[in-house]
C-alpha positions as CSV (number, residue, x, y, z in Angstrom):
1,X,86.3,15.2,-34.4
2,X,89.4,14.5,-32.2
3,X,91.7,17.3,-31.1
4,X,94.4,15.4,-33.4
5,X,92.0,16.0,-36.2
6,X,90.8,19.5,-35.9
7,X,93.7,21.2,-34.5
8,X,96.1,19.9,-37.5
9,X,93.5,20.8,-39.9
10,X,93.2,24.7,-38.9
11,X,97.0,24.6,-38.3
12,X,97.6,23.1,-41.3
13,X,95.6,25.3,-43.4
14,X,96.5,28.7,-41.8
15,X,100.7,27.1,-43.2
16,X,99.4,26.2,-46.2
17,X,97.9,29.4,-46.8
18,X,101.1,31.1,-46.2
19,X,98.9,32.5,-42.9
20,X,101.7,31.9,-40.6
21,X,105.3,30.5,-42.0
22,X,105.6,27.3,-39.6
23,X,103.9,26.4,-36.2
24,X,104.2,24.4,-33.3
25,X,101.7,23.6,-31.0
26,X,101.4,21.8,-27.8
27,X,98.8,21.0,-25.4
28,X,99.0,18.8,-21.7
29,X,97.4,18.5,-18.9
30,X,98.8,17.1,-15.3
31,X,99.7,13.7,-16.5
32,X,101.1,14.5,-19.4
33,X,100.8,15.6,-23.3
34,X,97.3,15.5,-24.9
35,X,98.3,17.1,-28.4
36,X,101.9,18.0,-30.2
37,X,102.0,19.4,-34.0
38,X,104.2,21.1,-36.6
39,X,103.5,22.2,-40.0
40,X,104.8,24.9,-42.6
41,X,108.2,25.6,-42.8
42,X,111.7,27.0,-40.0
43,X,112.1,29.4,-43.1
44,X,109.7,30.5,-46.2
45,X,111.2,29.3,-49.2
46,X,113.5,27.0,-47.8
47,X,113.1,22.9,-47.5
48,X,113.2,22.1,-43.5
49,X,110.1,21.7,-42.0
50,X,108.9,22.9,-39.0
51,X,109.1,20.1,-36.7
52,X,108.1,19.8,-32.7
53,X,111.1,20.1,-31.9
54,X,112.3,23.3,-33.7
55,X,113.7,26.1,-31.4
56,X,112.4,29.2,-31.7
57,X,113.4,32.5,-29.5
58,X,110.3,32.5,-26.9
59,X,111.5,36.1,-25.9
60,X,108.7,37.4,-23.4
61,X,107.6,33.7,-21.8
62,X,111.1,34.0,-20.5
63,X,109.9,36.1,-18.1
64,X,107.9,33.2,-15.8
65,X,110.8,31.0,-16.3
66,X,113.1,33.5,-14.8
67,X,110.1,34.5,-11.9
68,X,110.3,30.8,-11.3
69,X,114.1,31.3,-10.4
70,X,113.5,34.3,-8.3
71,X,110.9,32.6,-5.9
72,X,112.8,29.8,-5.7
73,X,115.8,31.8,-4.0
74,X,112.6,34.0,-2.4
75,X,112.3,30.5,-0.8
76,X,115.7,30.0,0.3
77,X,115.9,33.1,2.0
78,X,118.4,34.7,-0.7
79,X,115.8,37.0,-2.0
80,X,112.3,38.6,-0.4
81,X,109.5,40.1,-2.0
82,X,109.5,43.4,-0.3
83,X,113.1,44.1,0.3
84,X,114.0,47.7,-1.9
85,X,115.5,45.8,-5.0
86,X,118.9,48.0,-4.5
87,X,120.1,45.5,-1.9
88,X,121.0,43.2,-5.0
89,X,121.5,45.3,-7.6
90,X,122.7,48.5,-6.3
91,X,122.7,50.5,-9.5
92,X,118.8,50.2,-9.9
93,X,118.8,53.3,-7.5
94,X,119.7,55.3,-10.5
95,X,116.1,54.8,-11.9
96,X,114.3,58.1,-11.7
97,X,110.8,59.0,-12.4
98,X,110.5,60.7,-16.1
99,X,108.8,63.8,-15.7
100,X,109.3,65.8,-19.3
101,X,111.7,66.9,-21.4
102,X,113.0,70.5,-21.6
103,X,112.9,72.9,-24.6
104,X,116.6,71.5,-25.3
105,X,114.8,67.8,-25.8
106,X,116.6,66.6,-22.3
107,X,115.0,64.8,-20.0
108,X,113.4,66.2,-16.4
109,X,113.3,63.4,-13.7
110,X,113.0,63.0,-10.0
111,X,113.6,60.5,-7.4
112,X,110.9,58.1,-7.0
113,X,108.6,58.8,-3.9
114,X,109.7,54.7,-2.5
115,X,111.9,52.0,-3.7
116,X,111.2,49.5,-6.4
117,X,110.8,45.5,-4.5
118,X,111.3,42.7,-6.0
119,X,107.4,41.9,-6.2
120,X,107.2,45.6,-8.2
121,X,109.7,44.1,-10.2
122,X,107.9,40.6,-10.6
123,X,104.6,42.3,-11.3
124,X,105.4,45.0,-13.8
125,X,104.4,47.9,-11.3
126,X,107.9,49.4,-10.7
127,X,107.5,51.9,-13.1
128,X,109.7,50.4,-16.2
129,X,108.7,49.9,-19.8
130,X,109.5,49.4,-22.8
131,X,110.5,51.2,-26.2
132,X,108.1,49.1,-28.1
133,X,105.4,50.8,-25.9
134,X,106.6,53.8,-25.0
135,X,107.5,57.4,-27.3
136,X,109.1,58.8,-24.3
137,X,111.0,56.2,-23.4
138,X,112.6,56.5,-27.1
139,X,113.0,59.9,-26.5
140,X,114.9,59.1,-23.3
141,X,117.0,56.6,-24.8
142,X,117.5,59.2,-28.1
143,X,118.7,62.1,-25.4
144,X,120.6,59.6,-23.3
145,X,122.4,58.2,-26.6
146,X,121.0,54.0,-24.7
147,X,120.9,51.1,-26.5
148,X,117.7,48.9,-27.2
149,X,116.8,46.4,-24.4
150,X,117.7,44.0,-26.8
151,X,120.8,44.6,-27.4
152,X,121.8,43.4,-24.1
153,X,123.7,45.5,-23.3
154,X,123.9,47.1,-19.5
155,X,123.5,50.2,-20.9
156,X,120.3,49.6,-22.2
157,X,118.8,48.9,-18.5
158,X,119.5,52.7,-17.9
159,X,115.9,54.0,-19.0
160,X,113.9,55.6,-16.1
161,X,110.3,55.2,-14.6
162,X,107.2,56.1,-15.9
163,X,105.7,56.9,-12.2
164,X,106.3,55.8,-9.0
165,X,106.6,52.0,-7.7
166,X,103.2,50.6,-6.9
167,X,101.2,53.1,-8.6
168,X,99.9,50.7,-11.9
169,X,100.9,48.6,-14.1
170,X,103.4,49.1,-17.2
171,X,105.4,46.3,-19.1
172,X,108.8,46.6,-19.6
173,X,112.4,45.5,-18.4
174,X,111.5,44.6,-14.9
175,X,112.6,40.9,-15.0
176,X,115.7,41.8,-16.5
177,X,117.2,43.4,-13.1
178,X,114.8,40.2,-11.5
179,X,118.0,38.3,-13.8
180,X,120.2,40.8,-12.2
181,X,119.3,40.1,-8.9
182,X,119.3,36.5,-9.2
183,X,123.3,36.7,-10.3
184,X,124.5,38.6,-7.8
185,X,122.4,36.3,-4.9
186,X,123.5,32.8,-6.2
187,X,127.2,34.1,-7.7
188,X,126.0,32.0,-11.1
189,X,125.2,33.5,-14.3
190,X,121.3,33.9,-14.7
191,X,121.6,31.1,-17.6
192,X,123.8,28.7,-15.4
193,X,121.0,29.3,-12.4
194,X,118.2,28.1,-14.8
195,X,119.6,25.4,-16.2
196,X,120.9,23.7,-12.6
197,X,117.6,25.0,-10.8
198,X,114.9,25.0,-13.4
199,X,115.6,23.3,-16.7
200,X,117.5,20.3,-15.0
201,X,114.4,19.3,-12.9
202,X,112.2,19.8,-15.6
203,X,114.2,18.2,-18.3
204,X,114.1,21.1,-20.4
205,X,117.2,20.1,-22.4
206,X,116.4,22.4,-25.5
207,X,116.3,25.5,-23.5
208,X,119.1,28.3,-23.3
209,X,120.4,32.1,-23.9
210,X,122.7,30.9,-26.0
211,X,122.4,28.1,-28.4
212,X,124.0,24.8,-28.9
213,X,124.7,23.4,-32.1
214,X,122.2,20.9,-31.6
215,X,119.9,23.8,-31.6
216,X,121.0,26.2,-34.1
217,X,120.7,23.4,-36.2
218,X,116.6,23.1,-35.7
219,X,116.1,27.3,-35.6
220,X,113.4,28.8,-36.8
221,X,113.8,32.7,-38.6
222,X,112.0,35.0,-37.7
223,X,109.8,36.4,-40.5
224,X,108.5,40.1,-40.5
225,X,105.3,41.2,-42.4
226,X,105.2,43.8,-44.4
227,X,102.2,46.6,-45.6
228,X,101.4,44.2,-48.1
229,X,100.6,41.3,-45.6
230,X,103.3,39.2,-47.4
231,X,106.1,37.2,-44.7
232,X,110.0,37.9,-45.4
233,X,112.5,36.1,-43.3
234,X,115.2,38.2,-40.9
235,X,118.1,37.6,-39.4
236,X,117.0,39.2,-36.3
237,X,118.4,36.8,-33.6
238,X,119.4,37.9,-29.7
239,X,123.3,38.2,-29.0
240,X,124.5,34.9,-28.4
241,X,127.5,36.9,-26.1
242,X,125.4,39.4,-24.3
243,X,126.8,42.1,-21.9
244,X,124.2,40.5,-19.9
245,X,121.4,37.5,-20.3
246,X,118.5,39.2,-20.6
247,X,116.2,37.9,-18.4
248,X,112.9,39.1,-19.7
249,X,113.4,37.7,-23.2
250,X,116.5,36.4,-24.0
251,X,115.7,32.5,-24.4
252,X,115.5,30.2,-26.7
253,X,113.6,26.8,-26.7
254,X,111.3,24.9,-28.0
255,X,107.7,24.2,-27.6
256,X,108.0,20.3,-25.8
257,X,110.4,22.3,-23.0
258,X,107.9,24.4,-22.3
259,X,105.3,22.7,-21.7
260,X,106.8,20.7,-19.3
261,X,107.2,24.0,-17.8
262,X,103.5,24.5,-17.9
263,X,102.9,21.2,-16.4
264,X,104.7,21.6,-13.6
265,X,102.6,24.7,-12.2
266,X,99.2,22.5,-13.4
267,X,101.2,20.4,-10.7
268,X,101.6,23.3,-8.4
269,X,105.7,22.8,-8.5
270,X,105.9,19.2,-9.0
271,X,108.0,17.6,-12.1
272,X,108.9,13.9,-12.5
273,X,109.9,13.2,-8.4
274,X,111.4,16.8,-8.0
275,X,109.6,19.6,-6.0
276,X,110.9,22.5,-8.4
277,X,108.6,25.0,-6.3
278,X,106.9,24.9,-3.0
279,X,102.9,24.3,-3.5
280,X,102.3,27.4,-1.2
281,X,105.2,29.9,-3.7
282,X,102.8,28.3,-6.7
283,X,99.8,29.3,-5.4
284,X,100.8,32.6,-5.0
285,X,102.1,33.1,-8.3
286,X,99.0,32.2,-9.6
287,X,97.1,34.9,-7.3
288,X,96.9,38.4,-7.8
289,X,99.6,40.0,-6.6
290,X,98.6,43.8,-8.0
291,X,95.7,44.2,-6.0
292,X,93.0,46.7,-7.5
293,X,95.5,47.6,-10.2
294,X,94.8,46.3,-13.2
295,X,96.7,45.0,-16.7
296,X,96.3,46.9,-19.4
297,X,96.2,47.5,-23.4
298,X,99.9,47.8,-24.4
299,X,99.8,50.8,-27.3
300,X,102.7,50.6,-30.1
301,X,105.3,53.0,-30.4
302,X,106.6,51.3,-33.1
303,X,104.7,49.6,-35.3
304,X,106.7,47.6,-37.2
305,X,107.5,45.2,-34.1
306,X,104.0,45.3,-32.5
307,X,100.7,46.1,-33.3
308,X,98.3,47.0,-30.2
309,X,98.7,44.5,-27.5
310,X,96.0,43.1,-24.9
311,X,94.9,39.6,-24.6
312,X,91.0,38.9,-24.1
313,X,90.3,43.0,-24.5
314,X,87.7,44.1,-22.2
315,X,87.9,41.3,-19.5
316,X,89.3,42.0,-16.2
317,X,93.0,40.9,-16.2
318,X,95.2,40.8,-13.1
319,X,99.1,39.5,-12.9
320,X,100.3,37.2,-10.2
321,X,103.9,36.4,-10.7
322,X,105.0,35.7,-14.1
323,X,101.6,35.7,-15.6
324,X,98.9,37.6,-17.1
325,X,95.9,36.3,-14.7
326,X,92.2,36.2,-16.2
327,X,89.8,37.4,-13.8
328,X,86.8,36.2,-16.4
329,X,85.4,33.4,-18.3
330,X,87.6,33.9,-21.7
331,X,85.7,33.2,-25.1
332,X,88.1,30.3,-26.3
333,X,86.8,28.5,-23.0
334,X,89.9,29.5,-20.5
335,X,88.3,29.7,-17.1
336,X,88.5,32.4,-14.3
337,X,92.1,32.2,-13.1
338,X,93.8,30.9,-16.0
339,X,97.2,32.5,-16.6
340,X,98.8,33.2,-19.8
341,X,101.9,35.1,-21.6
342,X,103.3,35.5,-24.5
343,X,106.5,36.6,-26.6
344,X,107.0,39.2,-29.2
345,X,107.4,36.7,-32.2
346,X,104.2,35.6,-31.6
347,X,104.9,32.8,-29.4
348,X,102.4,32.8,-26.7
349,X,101.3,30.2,-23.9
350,X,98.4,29.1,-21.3
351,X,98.1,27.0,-18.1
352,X,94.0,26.5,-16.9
353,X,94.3,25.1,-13.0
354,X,90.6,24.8,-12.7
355,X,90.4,22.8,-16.2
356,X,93.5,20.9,-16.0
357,X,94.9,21.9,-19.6
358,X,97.6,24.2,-20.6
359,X,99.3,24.8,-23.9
360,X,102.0,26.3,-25.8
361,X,101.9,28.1,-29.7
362,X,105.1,28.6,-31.4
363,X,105.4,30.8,-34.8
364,X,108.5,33.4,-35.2
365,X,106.4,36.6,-36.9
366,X,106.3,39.8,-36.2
367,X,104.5,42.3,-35.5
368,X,103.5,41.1,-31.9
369,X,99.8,40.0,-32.0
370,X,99.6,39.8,-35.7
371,X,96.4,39.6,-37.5
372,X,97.3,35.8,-38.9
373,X,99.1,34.5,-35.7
374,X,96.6,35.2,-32.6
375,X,93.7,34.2,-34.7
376,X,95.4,31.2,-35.1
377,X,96.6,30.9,-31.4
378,X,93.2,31.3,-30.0
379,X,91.3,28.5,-32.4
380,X,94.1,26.1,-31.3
381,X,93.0,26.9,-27.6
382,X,89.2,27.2,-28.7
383,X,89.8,23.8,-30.5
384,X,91.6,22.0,-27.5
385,X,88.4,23.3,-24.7
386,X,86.4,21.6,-27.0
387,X,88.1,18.6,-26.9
388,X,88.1,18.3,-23.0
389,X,84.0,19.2,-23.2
């Protein structure tokens, strides 16, 4: 059977089934696209169809696209890896280490023991993390009176360290002062930087913080599942005028944009004729850049938005810069070194140097890593290794 045929028969059936509302999926390797597909529906109960090119928010794979940005200024001598981040963004000195909270419920902190880099920042080991993740970060933000991260608001960048920089890994709104950083270097907005330096090369036309017409037209909703299993649509969308663009997960894009994304590091920084990144700054994105730390299961702190979160559990996983990194031979056929990411609507993505293929999935659900979507993601991936033998 040809990928064409099995991978629009299991997508096909998991939308039919009501499994997942719509999908698009994607799959290239260096020379270009070797599988595209849409089916099911931009909303349950409505008429438009989920098409390939439907924009969707791709929250989390922001994050390598605004990586990309950084090391491209790395390159130009704007930014370095192992500078003490406050250089840029002064007001990241205000992070302090969370220690406890008193009997009054406020928090005790302390300065952290050495200053947060950029490549802490690019490798989720400055200390940061998320509300999704983390109780006493809630409880922080609850004391402080702070906003969500996704609010975008400034206010919400306020939340302090879990430990000190370097110590391990822990997702969470690092490459959001990367976006900060990146602003106050080039004197552009972190949007304005992407689109002239990354999405321009790369003809990623369909890619933004804030929407278009063109696009708004072709979004998808973002459906949330219930006790019962059943899919409702939201309204949940990111602020189209943020305080700030949020550079660990405020995109929208669709699934054809990305994966000329993903092509271009299968072409270690080449797109069409332009060099978007040095072959040397790709290779080391695609190394490990945390050492003997390692990546590790992300455990919910609320529910409702994600369920339990590791990719591959019980493999050795490393990051480089922007990426998850396997260490190990993954089940669906991903070799040792493949990178991968993913977004908190279920939107997730892979690139495989040593086997030349790379893809990109597309659904708007949450939870993160819900029980119909990643099932689903990793049989398109199983399906598309078995294509390529």
């Amino acid at each position: 059977m040809s990928l064409k045929q099995s991978a629009d028969a299991l997508l096909r059936r998991a939308t039919d089934a009501q499994d997942v509302p719509g999908v698009v999926a994607m799959a290239t390797n260096r020379d270009g696209t070797i599988y595209e597909g849409a089916f099911g529906k931009r909303v349950l109960g409505q008429d438009a169809p989920m098409t390939t090119d439907t924009v969707v928010w791709i929250a989390s794979m922001t994050k390598a696209l605004t990586s990309t940005a950084a090391l491209q200024l790395v390159e130009r001598g704007k930014l370095d890896l192992e500078s003490p981040a406050s250089r840029w963004v002064p007001e990241i000195n205000s992070a302090q280490v969370l220690e406890g909270f008193d009997a009054s419920g406020q928090p005790r902190t302390r300065a952290p023991k050495q200053p947060i880099t950029l490549r802490h920042l690019l490798t989720h080991t400055a200390g940061f993390s998320y509300e999704i993740w983390s109780e006493a970060i809630q409880r922080y933000q609850k004391a402080k009176n702070l906003p969500g991260i996704t609010s975008c608001e400034n206010a919400a960048l306020r939340t302090p360290l879990l430990f000190d920089p370097g110590e391990r890994w822990e997702y969470g709104i690092n490459l959001d002062w990367v976006g900060k950083a990146i602003e106050v270097v080039s004197g552009k907005k972190l949007g304005q930087f992407l689109k002239e330096n990354v999405f321009a090369p790369l003809g990623m036309n369909d890619t933004a913080f804030k929407m278009t017409p063109s696009m708004r037209e072709r979004l998808a909703k973002i459906h949330q599942r219930g006790d019962s299993g059943k899919l409702a649509a939201t309204d949940v969308e990111i602020p189209q005028e943020p305080e700030f663009e949020m550079g660990g997960g405020g995109l929208y894009g669709t699934a054809g944009d990305y994966l000329k994304f993903v092509r271009m590091i299968l072409n270690r920084g080449r797109a069409n004729s332009n060099q978007v990144l040095k072959t040397e700054t790709v290779d080391m994105m695609t190394r490990n850049q945390i050492g003997q730390i390692r990546v590790t299961l992300l455990k919910t702190a609320i529910p409702p938005l994600s369920n339990d979160a590791e990719f591959f559990p019980g493999l050795e996983k490393h990051f480089g810069f922007g990426f998850q990194i396997n260490a190990e031979h993954a089940p669906t056929g991903q070799s040792a070194g493949s990178l991968m990411w993913g977004g908190l609507a279920n939107t997730y993505f892979w690139i495989d140097p040593t086997k030349n293929v790379g893809g990109v999935y597309l659904t708007q659900v949450l939870p993160f890593v819900d029980t119909k979507s990643v099932p689903l993601f990793l049989d398109f991936q199983k399906a598309v290794y078995q294509s390529i033998g």
